[in-house]
GUKOLTI-174382 format. One record per residue (C-alpha): x, y, z; residue number from 0; residue in one letter. Coordinates in nm, 4 decimals, padded with zeros to 6 digits. Layout:
[site [X; Y; Z]; NUM; "A"]
...
REM end
This chain:
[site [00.6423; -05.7867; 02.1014]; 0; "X"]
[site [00.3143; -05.9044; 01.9272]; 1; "X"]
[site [00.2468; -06.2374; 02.0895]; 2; "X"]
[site [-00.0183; -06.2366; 01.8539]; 3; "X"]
[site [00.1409; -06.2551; 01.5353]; 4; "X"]
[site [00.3961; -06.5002; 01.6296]; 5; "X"]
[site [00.1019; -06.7484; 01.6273]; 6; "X"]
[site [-00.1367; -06.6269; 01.3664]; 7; "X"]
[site [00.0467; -06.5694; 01.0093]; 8; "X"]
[site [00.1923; -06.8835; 00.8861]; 9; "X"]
[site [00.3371; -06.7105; 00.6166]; 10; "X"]
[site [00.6113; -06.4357; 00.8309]; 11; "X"]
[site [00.4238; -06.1470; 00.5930]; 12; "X"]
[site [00.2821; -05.9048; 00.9075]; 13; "X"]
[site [00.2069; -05.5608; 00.8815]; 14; "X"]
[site [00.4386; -05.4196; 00.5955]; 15; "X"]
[site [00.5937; -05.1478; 00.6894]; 16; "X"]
[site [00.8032; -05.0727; 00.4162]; 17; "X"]
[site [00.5146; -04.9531; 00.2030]; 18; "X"]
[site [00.5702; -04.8962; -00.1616]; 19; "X"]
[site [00.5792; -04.5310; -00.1818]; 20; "X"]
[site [00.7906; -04.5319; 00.1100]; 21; "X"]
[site [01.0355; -04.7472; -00.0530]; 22; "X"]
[site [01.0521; -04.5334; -00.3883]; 23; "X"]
[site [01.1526; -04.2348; -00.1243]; 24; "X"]
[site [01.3824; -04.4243; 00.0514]; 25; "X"]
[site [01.5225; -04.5230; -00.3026]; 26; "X"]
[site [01.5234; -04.1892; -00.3983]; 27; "X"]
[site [01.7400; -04.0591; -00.1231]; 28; "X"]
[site [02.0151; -04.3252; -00.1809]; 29; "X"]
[site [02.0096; -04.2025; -00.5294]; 30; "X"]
[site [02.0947; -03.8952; -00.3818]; 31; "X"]
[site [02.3199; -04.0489; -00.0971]; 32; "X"]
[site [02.5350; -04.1036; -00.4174]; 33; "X"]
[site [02.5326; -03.7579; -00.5428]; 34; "X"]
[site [02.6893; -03.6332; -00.1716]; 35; "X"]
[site [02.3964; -03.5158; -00.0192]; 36; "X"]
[site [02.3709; -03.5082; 00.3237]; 37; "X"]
[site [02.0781; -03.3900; 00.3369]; 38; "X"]
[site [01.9109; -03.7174; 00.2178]; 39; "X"]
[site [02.1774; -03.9673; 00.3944]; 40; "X"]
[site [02.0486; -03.7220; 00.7433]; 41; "X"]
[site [01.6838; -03.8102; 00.6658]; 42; "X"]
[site [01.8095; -04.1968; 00.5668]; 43; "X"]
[site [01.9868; -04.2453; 00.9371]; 44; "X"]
[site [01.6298; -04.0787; 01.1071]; 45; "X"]
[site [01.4550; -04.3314; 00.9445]; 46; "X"]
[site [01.6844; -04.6466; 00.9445]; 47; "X"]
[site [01.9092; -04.5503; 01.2291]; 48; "X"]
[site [01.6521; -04.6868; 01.5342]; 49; "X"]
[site [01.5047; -04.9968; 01.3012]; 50; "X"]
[site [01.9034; -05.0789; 01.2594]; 51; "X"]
[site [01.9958; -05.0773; 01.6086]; 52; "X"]
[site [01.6368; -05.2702; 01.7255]; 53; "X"]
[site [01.7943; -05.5209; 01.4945]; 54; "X"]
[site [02.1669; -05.5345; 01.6132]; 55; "X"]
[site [02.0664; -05.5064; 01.9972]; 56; "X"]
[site [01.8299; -05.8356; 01.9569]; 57; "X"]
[site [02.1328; -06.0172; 01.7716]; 58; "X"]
[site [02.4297; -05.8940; 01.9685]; 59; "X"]
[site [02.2956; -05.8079; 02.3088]; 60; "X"]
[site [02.5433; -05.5345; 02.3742]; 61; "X"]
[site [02.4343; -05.1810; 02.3862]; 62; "X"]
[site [02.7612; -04.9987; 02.2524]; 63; "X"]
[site [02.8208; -05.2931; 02.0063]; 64; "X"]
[site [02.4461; -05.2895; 01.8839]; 65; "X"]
[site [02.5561; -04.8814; 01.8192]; 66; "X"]
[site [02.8481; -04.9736; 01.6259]; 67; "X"]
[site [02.6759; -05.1811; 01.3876]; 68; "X"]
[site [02.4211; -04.8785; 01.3583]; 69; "X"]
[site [02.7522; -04.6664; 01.2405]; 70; "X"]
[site [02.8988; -04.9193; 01.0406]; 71; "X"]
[site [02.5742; -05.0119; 00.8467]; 72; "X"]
[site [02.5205; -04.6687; 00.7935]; 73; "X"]
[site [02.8651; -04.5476; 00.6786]; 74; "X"]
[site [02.8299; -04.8455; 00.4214]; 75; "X"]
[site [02.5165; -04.7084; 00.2932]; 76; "X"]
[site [02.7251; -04.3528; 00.2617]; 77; "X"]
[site [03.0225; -04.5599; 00.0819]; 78; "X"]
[site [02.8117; -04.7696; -00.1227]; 79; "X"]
[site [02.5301; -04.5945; -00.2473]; 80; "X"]
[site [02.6114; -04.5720; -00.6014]; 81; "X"]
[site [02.5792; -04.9626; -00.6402]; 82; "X"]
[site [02.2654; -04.9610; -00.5292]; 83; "X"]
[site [02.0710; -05.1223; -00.8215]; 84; "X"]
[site [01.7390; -05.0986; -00.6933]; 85; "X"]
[site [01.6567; -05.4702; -00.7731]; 86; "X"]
[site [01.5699; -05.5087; -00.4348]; 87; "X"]
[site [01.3952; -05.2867; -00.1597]; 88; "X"]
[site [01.6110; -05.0460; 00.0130]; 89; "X"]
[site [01.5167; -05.2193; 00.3437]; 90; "X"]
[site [01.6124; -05.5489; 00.2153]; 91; "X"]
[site [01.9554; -05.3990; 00.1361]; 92; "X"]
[site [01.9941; -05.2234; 00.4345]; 93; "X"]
[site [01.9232; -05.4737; 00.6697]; 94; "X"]
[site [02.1306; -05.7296; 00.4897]; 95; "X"]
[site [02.4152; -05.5145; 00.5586]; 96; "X"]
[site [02.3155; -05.5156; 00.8987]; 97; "X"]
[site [02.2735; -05.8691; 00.9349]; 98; "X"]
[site [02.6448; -05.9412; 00.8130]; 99; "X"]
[site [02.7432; -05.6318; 01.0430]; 100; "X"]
[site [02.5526; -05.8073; 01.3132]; 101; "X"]
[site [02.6939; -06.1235; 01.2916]; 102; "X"]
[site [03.0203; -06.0388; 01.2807]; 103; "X"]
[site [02.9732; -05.8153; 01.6083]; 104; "X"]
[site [02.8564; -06.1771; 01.7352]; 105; "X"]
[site [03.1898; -06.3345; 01.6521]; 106; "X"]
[site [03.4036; -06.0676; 01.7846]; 107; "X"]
[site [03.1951; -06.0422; 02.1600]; 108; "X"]
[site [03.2625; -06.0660; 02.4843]; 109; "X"]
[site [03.0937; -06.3286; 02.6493]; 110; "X"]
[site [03.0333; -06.1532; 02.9481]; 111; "X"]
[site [02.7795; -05.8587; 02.7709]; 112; "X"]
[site [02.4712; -05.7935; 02.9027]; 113; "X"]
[site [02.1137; -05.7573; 02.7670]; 114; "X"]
[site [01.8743; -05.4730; 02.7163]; 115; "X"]
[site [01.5325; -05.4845; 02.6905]; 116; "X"]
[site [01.3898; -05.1634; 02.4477]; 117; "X"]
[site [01.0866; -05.3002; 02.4197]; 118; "X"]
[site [00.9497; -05.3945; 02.8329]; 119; "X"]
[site [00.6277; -05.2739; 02.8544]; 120; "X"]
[site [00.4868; -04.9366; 03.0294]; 121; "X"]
[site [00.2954; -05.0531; 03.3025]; 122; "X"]
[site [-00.1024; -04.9347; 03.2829]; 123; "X"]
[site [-00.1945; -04.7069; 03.5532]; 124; "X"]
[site [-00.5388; -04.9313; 03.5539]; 125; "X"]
[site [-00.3753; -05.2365; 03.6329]; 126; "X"]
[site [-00.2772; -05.3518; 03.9828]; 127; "X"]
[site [00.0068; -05.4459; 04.1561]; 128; "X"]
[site [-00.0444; -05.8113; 04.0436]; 129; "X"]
[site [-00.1298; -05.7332; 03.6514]; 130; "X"]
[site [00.1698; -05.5567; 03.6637]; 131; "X"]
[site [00.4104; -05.7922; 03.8109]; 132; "X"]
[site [00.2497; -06.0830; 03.5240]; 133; "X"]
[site [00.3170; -05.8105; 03.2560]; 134; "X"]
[site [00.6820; -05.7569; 03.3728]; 135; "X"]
[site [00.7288; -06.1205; 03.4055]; 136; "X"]
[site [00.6298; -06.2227; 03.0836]; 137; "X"]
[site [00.8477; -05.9813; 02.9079]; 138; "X"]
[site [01.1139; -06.1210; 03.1366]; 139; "X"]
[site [01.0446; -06.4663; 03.0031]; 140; "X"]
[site [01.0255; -06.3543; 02.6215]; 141; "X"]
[site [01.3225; -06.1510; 02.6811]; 142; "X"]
[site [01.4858; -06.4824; 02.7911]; 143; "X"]
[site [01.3264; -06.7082; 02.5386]; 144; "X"]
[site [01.4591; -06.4917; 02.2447]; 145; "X"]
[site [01.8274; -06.5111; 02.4001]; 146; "X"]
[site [01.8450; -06.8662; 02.4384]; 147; "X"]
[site [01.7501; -06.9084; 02.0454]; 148; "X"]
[site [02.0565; -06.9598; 01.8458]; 149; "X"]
[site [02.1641; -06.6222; 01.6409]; 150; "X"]
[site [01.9932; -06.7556; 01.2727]; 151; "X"]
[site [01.6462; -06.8379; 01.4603]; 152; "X"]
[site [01.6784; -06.5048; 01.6315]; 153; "X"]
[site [01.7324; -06.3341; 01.3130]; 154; "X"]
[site [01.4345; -06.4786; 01.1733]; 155; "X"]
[site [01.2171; -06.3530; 01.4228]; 156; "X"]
[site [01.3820; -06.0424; 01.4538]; 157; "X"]
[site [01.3691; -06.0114; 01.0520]; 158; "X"]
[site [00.9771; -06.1254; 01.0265]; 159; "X"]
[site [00.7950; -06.0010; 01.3833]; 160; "X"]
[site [01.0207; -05.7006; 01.4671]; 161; "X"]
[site [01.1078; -05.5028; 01.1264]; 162; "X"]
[site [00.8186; -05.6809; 00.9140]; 163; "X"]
[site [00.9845; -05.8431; 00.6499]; 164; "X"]
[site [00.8724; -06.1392; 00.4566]; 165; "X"]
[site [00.9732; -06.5107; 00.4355]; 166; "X"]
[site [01.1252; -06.3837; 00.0627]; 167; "X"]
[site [01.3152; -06.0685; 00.1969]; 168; "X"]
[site [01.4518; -06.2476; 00.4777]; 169; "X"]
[site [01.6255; -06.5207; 00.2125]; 170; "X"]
[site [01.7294; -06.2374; 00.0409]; 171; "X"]
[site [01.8884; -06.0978; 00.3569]; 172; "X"]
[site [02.0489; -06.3835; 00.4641]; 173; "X"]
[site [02.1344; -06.5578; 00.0927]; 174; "X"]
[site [01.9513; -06.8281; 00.1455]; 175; "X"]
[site [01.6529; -07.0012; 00.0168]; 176; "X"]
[site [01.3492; -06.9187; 00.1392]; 177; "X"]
[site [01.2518; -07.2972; 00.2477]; 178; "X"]
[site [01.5674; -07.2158; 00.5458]; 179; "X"]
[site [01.3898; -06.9513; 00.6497]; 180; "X"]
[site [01.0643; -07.1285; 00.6981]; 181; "X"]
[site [01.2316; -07.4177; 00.8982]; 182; "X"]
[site [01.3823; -07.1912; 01.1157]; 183; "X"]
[site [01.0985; -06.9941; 01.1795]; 184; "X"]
[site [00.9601; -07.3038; 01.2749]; 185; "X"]
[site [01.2533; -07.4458; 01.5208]; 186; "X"]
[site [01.2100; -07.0563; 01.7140]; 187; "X"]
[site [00.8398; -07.0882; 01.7344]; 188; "X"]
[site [00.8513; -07.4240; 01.8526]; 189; "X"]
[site [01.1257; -07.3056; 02.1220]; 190; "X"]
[site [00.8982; -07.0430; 02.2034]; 191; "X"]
[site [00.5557; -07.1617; 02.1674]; 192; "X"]
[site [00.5838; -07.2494; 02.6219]; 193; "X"]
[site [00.5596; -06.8828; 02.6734]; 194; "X"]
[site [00.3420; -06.7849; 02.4066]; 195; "X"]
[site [00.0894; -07.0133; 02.4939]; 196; "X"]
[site [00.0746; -06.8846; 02.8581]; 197; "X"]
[site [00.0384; -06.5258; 02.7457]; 198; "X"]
[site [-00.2692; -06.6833; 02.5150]; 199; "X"]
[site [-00.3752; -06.8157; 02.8657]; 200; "X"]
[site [-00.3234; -06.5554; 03.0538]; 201; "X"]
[site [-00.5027; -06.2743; 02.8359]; 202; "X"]
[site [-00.7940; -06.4666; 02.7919]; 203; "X"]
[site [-01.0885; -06.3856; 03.0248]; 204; "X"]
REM end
């Protein structure tokens, strides 16, 4: 998780990922999606297939759920490929189906699921028993921080810090206006802002 960013960009715009020529592929092989080639819905799932279930495992904490969404999403894109207008980026489309996939995994849950953690740190051979005991305890706390937000302040972190999406694509994602998706970026930060300030604190030498 990059503690970094959650403190630095004011505006939820990180690192794009989703680079323009790497949309115009990506738009290119739904195009072909729509044709019937499997070829190009194959090289689709590589790249959307781990970024979907990232998402889905943050929202619904439930492994085999969080894979179900990844199957769903995707068979949608097979399905619906054809109405794909291009007014928007393919990740913005994507991951809105996701998000509605997501949620309604949410609804359906068992209360009793448990959590996994994809993202707990590999501890550095140069650190010492201590250093490595803060690390893992820290990403214990996160880990337990981004639980205990409600699923729409979740999303927004997930949606700006996780699969770099802007304050715009996320109200495109989740149909709402964009001034939503600043005030609940600022309710999560707020809830997390206890931990991030001790990792600040505890990095600094």
């Amino acid at each position: 998780m990059n503690l970094a960013g959650l403190t630095c960009d004011p505006r939820g715009e990180m690192n794009e990922r989703d680079t323009g020529s790497a949309s115009e592929q990506e738009a290119q092989w739904i195009r072909q999606i729509a044709d019937g080639d499997r070829r190009a819905f194959e090289k689709l799932y590589e790249v959307y297939g781990p970024r979907i279930f990232r998402f889905a495992i943050r929202m619904v904490k439930d492994e085999g759920k969080a894979e179900e969404v990844v199957d769903d999403v995707m068979f949608e894109v097979w399905k619906s490929a054809g109405r794909f207008e291009a007014r928007s980026k393919p990740s913005t489309w994507i991951l809105g189906i996701a998000r509605f996939r997501a949620l309604n995994a949410i609804r359906g849950k068992k209360l009793d699921t448990r959590g996994i953690d994809d993202d707990t740190p590999i501890a550095d051979p140069a650190e010492d028993a201590g250093e490595q005991l803060d690390r893992l305890t820290l990403a214990e706390q996160i880990k337990g921080a981004l639980n205990d937000l409600s699923p729409e302040h979740r999303e927004v972190v997930e949606l700006t810090f996780f699969q770099g999406c802007s304050y715009k694509e996320i109200a495109d994602i989740a149909g709402c206006p964009e001034g939503t998706v600043k005030t609940r970026m600022y309710h999560a930060k707020r809830k997390l802002q206890p931990i991030l300030s001790a990792a600040v604190a505890g990095g600094s030498p």
